[in-house]
N, C-alpha and C positions, 0 to 999 in steps of 0.2 A: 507494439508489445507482442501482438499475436505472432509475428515472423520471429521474433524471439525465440517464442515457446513454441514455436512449429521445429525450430533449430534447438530444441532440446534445453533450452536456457530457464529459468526459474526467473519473475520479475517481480521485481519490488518499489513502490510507487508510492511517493511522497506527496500531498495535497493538502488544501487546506478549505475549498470550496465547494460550492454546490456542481460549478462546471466540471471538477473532478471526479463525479461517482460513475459516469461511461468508465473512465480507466481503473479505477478504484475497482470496479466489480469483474475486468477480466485481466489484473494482476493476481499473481501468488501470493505479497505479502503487499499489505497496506497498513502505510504508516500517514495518520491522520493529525488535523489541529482545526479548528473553528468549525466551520459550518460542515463542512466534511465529516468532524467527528460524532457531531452531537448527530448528522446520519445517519454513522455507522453504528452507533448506539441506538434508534428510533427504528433500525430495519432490522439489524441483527449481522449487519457487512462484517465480514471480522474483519480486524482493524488493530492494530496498536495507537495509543496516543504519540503522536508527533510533538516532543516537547524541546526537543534537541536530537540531533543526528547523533547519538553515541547509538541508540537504539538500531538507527540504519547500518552506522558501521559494524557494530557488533554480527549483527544477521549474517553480513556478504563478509563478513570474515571465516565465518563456520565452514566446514566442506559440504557440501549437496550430498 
């Protein structure tokens, strides 16, 4: 993710776990579900709810 955004790129990172808050927290936009989100709510990660990818698609549809 980080060469990404060294390469000027915006990253946005879908997870549902505990193993996901490394990438969760040095993403641009996170889209979360399960244990990931009730995290993201407990710490303050911002986050969206992962409930379905229309949410992801919509985002990388927009212009940066």
């Amino acid at each position: 993710m980080r060469r990404y955004q060294r390469l000027g790129y915006r990253v946005a990172f879908c997870g549902d776990a505990t193993t996901d808050i490394k990438a969760a927290r040095i993403a641009d936009a996170v889209f979360a579900a399960k244990k990931l989100w009730t995290f993201c709510r407990n710490t303050g990660l911002p986050g969206r709810r992962l409930k379905n990818f229309s949410g992801v698609t919509q985002l990388l549809s927009r212009p940066s």
